[in-house]
RODO-2510 file (C-alpha; in nm, 4 decimals, decimal comma):
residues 518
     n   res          X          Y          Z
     1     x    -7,5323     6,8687     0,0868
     2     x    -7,8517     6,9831     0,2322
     3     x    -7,8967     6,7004     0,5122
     4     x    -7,4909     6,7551     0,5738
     5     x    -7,5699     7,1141     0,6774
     6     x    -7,8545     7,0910     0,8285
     7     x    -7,6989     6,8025     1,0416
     8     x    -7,4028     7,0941     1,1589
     9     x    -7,6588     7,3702     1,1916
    10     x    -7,8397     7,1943     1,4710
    11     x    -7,5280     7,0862     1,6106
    12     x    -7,3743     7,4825     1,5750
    13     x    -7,7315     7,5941     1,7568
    14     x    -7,7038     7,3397     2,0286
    15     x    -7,3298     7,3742     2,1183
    16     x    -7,3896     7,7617     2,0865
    17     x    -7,7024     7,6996     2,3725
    18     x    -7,4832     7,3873     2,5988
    19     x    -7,1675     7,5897     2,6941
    20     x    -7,2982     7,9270     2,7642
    21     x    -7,5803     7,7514     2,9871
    22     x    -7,4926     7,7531     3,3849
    23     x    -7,6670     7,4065     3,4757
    24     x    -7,4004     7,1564     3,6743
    25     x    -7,3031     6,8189     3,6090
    26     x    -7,2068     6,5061     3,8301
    27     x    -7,0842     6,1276     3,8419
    28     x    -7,1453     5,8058     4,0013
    29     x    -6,9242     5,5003     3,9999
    30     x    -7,0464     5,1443     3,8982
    31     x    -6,9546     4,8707     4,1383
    32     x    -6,9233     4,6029     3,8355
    33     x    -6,6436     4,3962     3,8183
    34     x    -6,3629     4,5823     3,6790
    35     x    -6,2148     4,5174     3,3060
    36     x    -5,8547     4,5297     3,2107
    37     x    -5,7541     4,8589     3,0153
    38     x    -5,4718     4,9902     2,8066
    39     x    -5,4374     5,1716     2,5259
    40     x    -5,3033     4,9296     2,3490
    41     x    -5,6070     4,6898     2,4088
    42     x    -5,7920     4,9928     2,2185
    43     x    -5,6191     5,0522     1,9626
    44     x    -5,6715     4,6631     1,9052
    45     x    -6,0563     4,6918     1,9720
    46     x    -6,0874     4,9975     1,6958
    47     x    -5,8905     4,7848     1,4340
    48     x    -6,1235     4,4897     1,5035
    49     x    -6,4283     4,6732     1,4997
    50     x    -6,3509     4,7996     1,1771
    51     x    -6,3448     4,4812     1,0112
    52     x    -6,6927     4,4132     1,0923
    53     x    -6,9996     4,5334     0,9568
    54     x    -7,1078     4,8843     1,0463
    55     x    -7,3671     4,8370     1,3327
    56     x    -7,5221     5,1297     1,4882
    57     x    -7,6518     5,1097     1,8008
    58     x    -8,0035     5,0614     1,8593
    59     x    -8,1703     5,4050     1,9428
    60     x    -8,3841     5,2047     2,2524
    61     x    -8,4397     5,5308     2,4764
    62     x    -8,7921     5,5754     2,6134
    63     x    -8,9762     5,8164     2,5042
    64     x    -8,9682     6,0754     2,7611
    65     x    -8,6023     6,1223     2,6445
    66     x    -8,7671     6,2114     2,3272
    67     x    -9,0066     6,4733     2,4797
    68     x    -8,7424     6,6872     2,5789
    69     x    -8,7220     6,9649     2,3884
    70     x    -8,5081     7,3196     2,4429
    71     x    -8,6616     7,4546     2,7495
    72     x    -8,6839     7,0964     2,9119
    73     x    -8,3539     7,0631     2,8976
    74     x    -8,2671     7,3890     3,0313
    75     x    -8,4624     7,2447     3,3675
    76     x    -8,2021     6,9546     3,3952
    77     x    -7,9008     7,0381     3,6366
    78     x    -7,6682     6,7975     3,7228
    79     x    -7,6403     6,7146     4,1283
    80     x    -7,2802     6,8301     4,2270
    81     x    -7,3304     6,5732     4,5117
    82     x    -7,1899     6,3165     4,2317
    83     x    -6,9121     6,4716     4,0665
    84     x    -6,6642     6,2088     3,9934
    85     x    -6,3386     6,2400     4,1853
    86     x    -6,4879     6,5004     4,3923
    87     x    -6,4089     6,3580     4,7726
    88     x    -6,0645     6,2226     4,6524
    89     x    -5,8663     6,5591     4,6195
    90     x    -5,7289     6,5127     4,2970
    91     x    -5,6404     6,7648     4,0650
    92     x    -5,9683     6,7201     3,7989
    93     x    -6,3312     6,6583     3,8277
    94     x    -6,6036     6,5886     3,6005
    95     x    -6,9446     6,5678     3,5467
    96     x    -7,2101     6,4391     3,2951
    97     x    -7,4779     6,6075     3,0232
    98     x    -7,7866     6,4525     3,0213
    99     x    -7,9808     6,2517     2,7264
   100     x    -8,2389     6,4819     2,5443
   101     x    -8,2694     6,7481     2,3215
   102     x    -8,0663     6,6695     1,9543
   103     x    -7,8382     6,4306     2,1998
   104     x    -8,0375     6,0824     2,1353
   105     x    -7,7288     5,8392     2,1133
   106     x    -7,6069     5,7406     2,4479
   107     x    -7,2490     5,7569     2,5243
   108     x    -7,1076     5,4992     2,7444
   109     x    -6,8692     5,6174     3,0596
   110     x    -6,5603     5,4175     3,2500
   111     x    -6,3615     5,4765     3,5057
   112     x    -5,9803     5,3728     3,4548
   113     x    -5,7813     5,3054     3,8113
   114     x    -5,4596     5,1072     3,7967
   115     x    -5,5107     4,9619     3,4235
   116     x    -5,8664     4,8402     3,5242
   117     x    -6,1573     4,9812     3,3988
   118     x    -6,5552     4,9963     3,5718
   119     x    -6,8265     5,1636     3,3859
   120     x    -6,9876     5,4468     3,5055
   121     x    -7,3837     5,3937     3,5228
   122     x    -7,6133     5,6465     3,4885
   123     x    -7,8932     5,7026     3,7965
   124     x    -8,1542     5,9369     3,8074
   125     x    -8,0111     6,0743     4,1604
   126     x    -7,7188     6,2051     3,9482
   127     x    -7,9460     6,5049     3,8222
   128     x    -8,1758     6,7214     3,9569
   129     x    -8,4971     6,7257     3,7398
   130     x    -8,7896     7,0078     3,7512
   131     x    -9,0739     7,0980     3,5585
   132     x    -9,2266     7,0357     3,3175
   133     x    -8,9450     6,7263     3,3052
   134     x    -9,0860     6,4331     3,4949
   135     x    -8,8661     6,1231     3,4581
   136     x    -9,0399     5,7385     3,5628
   137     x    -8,9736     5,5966     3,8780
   138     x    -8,7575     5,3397     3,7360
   139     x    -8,5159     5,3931     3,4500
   140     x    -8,2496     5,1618     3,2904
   141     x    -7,9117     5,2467     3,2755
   142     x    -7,9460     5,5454     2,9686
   143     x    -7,6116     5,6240     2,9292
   144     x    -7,5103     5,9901     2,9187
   145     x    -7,4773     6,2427     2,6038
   146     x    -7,1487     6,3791     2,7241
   147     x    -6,9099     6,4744     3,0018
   148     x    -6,7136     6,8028     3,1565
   149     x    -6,3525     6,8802     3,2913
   150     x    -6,3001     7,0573     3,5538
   151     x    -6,0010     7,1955     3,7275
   152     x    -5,9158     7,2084     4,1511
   153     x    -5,8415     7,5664     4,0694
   154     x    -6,1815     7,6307     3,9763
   155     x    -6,4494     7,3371     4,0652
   156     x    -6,7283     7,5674     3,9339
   157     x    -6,6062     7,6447     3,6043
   158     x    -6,5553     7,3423     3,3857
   159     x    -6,2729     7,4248     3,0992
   160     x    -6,3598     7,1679     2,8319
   161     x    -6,6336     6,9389     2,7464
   162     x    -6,7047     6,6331     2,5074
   163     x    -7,0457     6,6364     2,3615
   164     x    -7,2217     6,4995     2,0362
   165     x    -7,0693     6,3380     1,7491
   166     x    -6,7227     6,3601     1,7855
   167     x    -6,7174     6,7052     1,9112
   168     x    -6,5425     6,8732     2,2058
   169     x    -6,4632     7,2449     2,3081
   170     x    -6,2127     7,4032     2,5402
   171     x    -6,1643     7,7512     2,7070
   172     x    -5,8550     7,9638     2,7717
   173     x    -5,7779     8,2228     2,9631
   174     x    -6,1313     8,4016     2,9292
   175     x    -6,3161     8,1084     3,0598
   176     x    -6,5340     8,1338     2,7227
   177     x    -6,6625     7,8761     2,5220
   178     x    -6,6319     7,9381     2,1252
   179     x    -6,5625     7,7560     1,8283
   180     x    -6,5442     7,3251     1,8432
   181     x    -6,2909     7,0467     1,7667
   182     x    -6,3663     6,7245     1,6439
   183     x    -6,2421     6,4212     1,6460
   184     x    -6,2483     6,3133     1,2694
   185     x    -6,4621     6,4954     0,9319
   186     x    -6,5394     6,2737     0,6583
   187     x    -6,6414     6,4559     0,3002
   188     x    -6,7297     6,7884     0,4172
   189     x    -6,8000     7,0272     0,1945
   190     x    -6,9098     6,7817    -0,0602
   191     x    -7,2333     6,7448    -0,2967
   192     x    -7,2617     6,4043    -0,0993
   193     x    -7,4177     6,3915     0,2660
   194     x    -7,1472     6,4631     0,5165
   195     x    -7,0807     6,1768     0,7451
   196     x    -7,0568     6,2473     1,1062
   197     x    -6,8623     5,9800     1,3328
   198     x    -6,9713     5,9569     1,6695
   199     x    -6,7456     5,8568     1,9745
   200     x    -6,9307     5,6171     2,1509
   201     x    -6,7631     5,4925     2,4650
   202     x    -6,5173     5,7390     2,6816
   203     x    -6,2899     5,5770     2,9856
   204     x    -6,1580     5,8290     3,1937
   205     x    -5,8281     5,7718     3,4028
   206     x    -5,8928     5,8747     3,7404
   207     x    -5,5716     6,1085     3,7701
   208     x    -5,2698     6,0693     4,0128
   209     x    -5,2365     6,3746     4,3163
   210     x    -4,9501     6,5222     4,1191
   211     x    -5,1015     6,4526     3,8047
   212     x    -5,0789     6,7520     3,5676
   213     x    -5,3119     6,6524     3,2799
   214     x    -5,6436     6,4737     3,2800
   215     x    -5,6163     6,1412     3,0383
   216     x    -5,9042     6,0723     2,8424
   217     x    -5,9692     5,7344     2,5963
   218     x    -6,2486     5,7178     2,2851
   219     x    -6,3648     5,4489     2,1126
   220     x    -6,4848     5,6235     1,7560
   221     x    -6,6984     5,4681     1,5241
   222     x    -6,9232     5,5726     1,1837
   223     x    -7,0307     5,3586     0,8783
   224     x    -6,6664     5,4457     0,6663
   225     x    -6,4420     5,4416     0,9784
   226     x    -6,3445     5,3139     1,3480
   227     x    -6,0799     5,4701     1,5538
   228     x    -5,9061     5,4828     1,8983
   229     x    -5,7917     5,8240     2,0347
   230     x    -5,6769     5,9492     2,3736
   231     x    -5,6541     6,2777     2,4602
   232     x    -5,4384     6,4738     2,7378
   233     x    -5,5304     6,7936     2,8886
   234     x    -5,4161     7,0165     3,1332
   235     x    -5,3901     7,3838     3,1625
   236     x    -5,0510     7,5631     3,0875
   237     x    -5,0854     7,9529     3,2186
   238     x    -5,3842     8,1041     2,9707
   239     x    -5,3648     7,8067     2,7582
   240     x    -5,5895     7,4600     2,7664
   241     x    -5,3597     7,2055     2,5607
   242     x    -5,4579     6,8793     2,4319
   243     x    -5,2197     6,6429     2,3415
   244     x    -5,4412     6,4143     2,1001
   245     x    -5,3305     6,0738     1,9772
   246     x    -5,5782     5,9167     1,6925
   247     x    -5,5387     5,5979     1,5486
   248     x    -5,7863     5,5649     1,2566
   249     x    -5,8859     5,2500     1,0675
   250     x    -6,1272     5,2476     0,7179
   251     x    -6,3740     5,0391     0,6851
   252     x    -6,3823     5,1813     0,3454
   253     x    -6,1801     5,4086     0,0833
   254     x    -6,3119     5,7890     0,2102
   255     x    -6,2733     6,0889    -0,0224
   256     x    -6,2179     6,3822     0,1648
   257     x    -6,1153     6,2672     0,5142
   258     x    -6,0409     6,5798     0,7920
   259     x    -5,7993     6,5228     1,0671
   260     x    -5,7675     6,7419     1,3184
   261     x    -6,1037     6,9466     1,2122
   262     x    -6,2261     7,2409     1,3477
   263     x    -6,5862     7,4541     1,3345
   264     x    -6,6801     7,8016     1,4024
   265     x    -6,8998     8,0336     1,3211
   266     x    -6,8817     8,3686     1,0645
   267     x    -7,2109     8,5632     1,0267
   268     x    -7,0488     8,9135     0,9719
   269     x    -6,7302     9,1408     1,0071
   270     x    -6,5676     9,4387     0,8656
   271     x    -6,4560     9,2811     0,5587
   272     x    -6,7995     9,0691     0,5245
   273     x    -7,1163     9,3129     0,5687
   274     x    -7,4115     9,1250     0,3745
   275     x    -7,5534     9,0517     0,7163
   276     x    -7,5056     9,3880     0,8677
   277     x    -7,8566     9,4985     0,9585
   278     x    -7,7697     9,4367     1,3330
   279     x    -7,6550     9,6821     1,6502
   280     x    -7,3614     9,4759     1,6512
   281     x    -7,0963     9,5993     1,4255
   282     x    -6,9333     9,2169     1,4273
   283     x    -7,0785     8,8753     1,4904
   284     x    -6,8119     8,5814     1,4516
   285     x    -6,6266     8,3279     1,6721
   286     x    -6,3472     8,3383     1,4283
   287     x    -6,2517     8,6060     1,2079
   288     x    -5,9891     8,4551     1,0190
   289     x    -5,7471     8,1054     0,9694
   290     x    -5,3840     8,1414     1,0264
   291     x    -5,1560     7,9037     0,8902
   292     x    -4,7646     7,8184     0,9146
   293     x    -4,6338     7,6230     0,5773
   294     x    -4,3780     7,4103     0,5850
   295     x    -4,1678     7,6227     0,4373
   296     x    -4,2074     7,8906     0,6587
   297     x    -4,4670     8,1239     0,5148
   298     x    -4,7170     8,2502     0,7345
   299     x    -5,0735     8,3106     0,6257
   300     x    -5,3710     8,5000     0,6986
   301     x    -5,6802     8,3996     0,5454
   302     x    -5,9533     8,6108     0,6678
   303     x    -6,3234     8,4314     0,6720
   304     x    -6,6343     8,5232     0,4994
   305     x    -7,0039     8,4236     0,4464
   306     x    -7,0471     8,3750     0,1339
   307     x    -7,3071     8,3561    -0,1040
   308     x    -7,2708     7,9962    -0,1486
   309     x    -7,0931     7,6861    -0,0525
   310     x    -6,7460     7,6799    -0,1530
   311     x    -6,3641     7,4892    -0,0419
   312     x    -6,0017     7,6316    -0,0300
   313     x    -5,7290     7,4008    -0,0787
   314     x    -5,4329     7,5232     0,0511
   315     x    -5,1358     7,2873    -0,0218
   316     x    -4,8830     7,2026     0,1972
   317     x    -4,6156     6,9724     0,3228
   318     x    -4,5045     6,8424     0,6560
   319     x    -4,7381     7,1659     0,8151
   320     x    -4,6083     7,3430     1,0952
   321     x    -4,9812     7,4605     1,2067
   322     x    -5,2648     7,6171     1,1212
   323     x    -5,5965     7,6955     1,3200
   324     x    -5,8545     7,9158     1,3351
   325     x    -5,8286     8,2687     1,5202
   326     x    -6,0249     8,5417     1,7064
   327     x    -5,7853     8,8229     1,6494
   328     x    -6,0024     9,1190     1,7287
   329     x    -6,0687     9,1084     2,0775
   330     x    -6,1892     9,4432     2,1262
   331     x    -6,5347     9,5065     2,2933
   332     x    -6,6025     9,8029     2,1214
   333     x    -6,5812     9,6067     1,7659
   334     x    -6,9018     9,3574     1,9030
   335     x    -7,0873     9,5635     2,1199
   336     x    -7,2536     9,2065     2,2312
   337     x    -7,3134     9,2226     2,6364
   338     x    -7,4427     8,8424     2,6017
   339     x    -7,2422     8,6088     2,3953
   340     x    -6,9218     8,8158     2,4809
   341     x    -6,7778     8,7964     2,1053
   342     x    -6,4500     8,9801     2,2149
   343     x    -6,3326     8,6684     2,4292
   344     x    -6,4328     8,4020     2,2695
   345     x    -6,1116     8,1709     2,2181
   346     x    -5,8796     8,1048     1,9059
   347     x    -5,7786     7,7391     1,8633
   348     x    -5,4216     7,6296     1,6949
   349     x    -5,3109     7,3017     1,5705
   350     x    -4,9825     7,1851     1,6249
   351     x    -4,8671     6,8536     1,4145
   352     x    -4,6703     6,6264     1,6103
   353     x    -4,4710     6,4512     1,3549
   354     x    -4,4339     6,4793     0,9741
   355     x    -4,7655     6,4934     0,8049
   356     x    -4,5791     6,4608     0,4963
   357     x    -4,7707     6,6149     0,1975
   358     x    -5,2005     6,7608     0,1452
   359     x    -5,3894     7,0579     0,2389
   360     x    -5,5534     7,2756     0,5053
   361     x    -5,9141     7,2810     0,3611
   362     x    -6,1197     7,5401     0,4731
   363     x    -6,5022     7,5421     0,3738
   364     x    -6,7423     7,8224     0,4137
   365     x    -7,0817     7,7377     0,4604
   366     x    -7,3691     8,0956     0,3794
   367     x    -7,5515     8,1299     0,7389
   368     x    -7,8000     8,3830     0,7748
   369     x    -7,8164     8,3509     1,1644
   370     x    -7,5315     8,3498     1,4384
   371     x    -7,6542     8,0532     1,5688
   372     x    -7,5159     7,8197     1,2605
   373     x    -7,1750     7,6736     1,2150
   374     x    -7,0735     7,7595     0,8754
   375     x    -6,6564     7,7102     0,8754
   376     x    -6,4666     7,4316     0,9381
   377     x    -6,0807     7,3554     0,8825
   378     x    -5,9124     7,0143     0,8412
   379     x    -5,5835     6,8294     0,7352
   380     x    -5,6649     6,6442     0,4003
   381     x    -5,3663     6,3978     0,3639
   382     x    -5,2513     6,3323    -0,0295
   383     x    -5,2238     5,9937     0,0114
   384     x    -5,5825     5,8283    -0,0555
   385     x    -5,7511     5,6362     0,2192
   386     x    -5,8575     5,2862     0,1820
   387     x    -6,0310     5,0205     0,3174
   388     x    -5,8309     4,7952     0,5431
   389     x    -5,5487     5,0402     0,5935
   390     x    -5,4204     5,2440     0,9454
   391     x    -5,3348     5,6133     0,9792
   392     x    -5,1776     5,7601     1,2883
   393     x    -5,1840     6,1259     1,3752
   394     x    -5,0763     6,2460     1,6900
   395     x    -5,1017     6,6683     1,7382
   396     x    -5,1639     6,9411     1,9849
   397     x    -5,4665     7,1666     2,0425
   398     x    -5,4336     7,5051     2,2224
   399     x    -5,7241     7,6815     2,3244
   400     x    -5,6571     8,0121     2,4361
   401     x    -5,6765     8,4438     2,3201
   402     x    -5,3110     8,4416     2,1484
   403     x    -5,1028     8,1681     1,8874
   404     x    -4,8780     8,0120     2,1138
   405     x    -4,6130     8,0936     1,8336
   406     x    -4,6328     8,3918     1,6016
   407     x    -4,5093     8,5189     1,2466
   408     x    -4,2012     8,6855     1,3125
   409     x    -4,2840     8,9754     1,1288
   410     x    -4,5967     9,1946     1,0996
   411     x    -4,9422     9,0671     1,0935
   412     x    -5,2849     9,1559     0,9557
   413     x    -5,5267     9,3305     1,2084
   414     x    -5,7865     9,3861     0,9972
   415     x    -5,9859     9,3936     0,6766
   416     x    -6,1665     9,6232     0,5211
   417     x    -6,3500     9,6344     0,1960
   418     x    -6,5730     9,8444    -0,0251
   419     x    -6,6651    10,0342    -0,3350
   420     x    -6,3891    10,1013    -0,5366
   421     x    -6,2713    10,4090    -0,6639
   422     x    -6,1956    10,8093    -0,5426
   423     x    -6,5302    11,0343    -0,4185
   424     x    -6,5868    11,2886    -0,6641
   425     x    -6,4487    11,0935    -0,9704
   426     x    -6,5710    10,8631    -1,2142
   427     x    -6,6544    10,5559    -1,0642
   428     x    -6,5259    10,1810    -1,2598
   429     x    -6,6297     9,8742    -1,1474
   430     x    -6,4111     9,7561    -0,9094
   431     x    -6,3717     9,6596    -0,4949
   432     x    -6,1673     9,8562    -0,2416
   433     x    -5,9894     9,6494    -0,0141
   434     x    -5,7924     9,8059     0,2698
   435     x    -5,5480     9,5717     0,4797
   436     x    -5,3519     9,6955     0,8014
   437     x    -5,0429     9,5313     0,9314
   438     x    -4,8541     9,5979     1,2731
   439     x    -4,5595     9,4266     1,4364
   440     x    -4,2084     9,4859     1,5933
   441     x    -4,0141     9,4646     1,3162
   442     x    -4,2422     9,8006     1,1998
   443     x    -4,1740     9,9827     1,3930
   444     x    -3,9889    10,2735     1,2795
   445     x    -4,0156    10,2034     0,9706
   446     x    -4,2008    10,5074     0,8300
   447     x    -4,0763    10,5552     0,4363
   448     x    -4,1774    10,3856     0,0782
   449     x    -3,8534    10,6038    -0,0379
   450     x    -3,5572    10,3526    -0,1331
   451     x    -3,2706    10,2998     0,1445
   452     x    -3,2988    10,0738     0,4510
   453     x    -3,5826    10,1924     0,5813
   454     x    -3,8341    10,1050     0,2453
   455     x    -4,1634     9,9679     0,3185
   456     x    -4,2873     9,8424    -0,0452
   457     x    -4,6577     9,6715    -0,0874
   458     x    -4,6049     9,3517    -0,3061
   459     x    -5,0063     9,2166    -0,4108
   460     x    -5,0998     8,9671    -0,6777
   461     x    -5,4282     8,8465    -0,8184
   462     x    -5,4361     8,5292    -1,0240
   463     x    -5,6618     8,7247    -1,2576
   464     x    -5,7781     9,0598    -1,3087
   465     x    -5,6258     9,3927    -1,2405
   466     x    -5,4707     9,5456    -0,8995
   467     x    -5,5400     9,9145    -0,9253
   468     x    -5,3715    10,2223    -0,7168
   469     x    -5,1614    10,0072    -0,4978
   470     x    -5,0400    10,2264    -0,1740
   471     x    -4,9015    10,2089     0,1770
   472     x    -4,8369    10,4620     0,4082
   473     x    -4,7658    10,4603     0,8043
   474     x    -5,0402    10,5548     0,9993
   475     x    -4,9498    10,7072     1,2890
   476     x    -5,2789    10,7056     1,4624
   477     x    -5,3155    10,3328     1,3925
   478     x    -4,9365    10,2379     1,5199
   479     x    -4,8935    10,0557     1,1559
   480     x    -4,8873    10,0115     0,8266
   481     x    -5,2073    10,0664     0,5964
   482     x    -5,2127     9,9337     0,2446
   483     x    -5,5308     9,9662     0,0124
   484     x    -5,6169     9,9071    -0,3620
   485     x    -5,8730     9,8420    -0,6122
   486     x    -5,9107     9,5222    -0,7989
   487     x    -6,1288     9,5418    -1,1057
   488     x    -6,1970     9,1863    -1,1766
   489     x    -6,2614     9,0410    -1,5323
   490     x    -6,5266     8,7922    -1,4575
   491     x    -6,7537     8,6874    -1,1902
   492     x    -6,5775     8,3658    -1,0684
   493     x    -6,3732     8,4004    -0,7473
   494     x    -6,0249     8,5007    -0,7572
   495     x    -5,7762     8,5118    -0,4726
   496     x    -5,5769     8,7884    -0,3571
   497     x    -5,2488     8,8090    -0,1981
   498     x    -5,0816     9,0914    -0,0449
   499     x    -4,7720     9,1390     0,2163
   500     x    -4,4796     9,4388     0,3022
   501     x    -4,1632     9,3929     0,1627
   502     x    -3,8125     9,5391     0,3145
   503     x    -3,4748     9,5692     0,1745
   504     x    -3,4077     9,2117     0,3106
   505     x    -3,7014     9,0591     0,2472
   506     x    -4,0681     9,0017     0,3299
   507     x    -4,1829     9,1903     0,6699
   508     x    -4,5017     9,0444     0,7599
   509     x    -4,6934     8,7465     0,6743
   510     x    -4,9426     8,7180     0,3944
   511     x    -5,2690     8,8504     0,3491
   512     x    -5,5076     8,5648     0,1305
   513     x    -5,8583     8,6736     0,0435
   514     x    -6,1191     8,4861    -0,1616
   515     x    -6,2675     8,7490    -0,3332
   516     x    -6,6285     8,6466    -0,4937
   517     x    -6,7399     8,9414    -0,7857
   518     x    -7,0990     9,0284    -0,7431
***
């Protein structure tokens, strides 16, 4: 478990440094002779590949690669001058990252026109290099450590970006980078190490003039797994969508397998204050998963960083969504002027297809500094997976400062939580928690009294005891405020559920909360 998180930590510091930093990125075609390409033809590869021997490439970079450390890498810019698709006016450009840093296993690039396919070497002329980075006259052909999207509405600005591992990020409306995707997780959240799959080639289809969404192919590859996935994005109003189709193939049986996973970061909030000695009265790129059931429900889970490691299981069955969410988008609630906490982006998985039956796993990693990745999110399919079998998902991302869909009902704008009991009476041992709801269908809705217009709180704790239960419209807040204490009746975690009831039925979604006794 150690190497596993230390293995996302570096990743959560580097990503964190990468997408906030300003330096440009470009492209050069190869004039090889040019390969036939489908889809189909990878798919194929992947399933061959996997029944073969796991071989990693060699790690044959020269040594200057090595050498380059943080501030090295902040000197290398890529040279607009090679942007790929740049001269062609077509509706998406991108642009490479550079070797160095934690980024030491090259990434192979193609260019797909008319179902061929010519690789896309890297040349020192593509970047611009200053001190104290001094690259050899001559260098092979490295490879690259990632790639950027960019849109003909804004050539400046790229709006999503593959790099390390299997990861990728997008931006919305906000043009902020935030929490990461990835393309497969395999045993996270384990007492094993965590493996981390790595896609090693891209081809990129060069797009059409009218072309709406940019088409990108992977090749993905790890000791337990290979896989072929192609992903479509395009922007759609304050929303970047992915359309993602992943083909996966085991090389062997895998334990806890995560499709669709995703990884953020939760240092501290208003529910969560261990880490408060800072200005900033918040520090998270999430604060809280959302998910739709099958059945219906909705859910808000807020997050936490907790003392130690620990996984949720929530079980499902053909899941409508789930994803993890920056709800509180208020300035005032950050008071960060440099990482812009109030617009980082919310990310929302949409199924495509029946997933049939598992569980959104959510695991919560303690982080004592901003700059680590401690939550992550995945689909964990019932069925086991096993060497020499195939697994198709197909699903949507979208990136962007809302849920393309909503609950119906009211939601859960924030958390609150502290010592228990009334100021100037006998304290017991127990935790405060204070939950407040708005939405539509609360409006007017101002009474507990019985008739039509009855707002009743409805909480359950799988152990313990739920103490002074209230709610009461708050006019100042525009909504509904519920608090109560729980006294619990041992110091393992318990979870919490609470949600407003009408005369017809629930009226907002429910309120989960790991609670951990200290």
């Amino acid at each position: 478990m150690e190497n596993s998180l230390r293995s996302r930590f570096i990743i959560g510091v580097l990503l964190s440094f990468l997408f906030l930093w300003p330096g440009r990125l470009q492209a050069t075609q190869d004039q090889a002779v040019p390969r036939s390409f489908s889809k189909d033809r990878l798919i194929h590869e992947a399933e061959s590949l996997s029944r073969k021997p796991y071989a990693p490439a060699r790690n044959s970079i020269p040594e200057w690669i090595k050498q380059i450390d943080y501030d090295a890498y902040q000197a290398i810019a890529f040279n607009p001058e090679h942007t790929l698709w740049s001269d062609l006016n077509l509706p998406f450009r991108a642009r490479f990252f550079h070797l160095g840093l934690y980024f030491h296993d090259p990434v192979m690039l193609h260019e797909v026109v008319g179902g061929e396919s010519r690789p896309i070497t890297f040349r020192q002329e593509m970047f611009r290099y200053r001190k104290p980075v001094e690259p050899p006259a001559e260098t092979a052909n490295l490879g690259f450590a990632g790639f950027r999207g960019y849109d003909r509405s804004d050539v400046e600005s790229d709006f999503f970006a593959f790099l390390g591992a299997s990861y990728f990020r997008a931006v919305g409306a906000s043009k902020q980078y935030g929490l990461s995707a990835r393309g497969l997780a395999i045993n996270t959240g384990m007492d094993t190490p965590e493996e981390f799959p790595l896609f090693t080639t891209f081809w990129l289809e060069r797009p059409e003039k009218d072309a709406n969404a940019m088409v990108i192919h992977a090749l993905l590859d790890s000791p337990s797994i290979a896989g072929a996935y192609t992903f479509a994005v395009s922007i759609q109003g304050d929303f970047t969508i992915m359309d993602v189709e992943a083909h996966l193939f085991p090389r062997r049986a895998i334990e806890r397998i995560g499709i669709a996973p995703l990884t953020s970061m939760y240092h501290h909030g208003e529910n969560d204050r261990r880490f408060a000695d800072d200005y900033r009265p918040e520090i998270h790129d999430s604060d809280g998963l959302a998910m739709w059931t099958g059945s219906g429900e909705w859910i808000w889970r807020p997050l936490v960083n907790p003392p130690f490691v620990h996984v949720n299981a929530f079980m499902d069955q053909t899941p409508r969504g789930f994803g993890l969410f920056q709800r509180d988008l208020d300035f005032n609630n950050y008071q960060d002027d440099g990482a812009f906490y109030d617009r980082r982006p919310s990310l929302w998985v949409e199924p495509l297809g029946d997933w049939g039956k598992g569980a959104v796993n959510l695991v919560e990693i303690p982080a004592s500094d901003e700059t680590f990745d401690n939550i992550v999110v995945f689909w964990k399919p019932a069925d086991p997976v096993r060497a020499g079998s195939s697994h198709t998902f197909k699903y949507r991302l979208h990136w962007g400062s809302q849920l393309p869909v909503g609950p119906t009902g009211g939601r859960v704008i924030a958390t609150r939580t502290g010592e228990g009991g009334m100021p100037g009476k006998k304290r017991v041992n127990s935790r405060k928690f204070v939950i407040d709801f708005k939405g539509a269908n609360l409006d007017g809705l101002t009474s507990t009294d019985k008739g039509k217009d009855r707002v009743e709180p409805v909480a359950t704790a799988a152990r313990g005891q739920i103490m002074d239960l209230t709610a009461r419209y708050v006019p100042s807040l525009g909504g509904w405020r519920c608090h109560f204490d729980f006294v619990a009746d041992s110091a393992d975690p318990v979870d919490l559920r609470l949600y407003l009831r009408g005369e017809q039925g629930a009226l907002t979604e429910t309120w989960l909360y790991h609670f951990i006794p200290q």
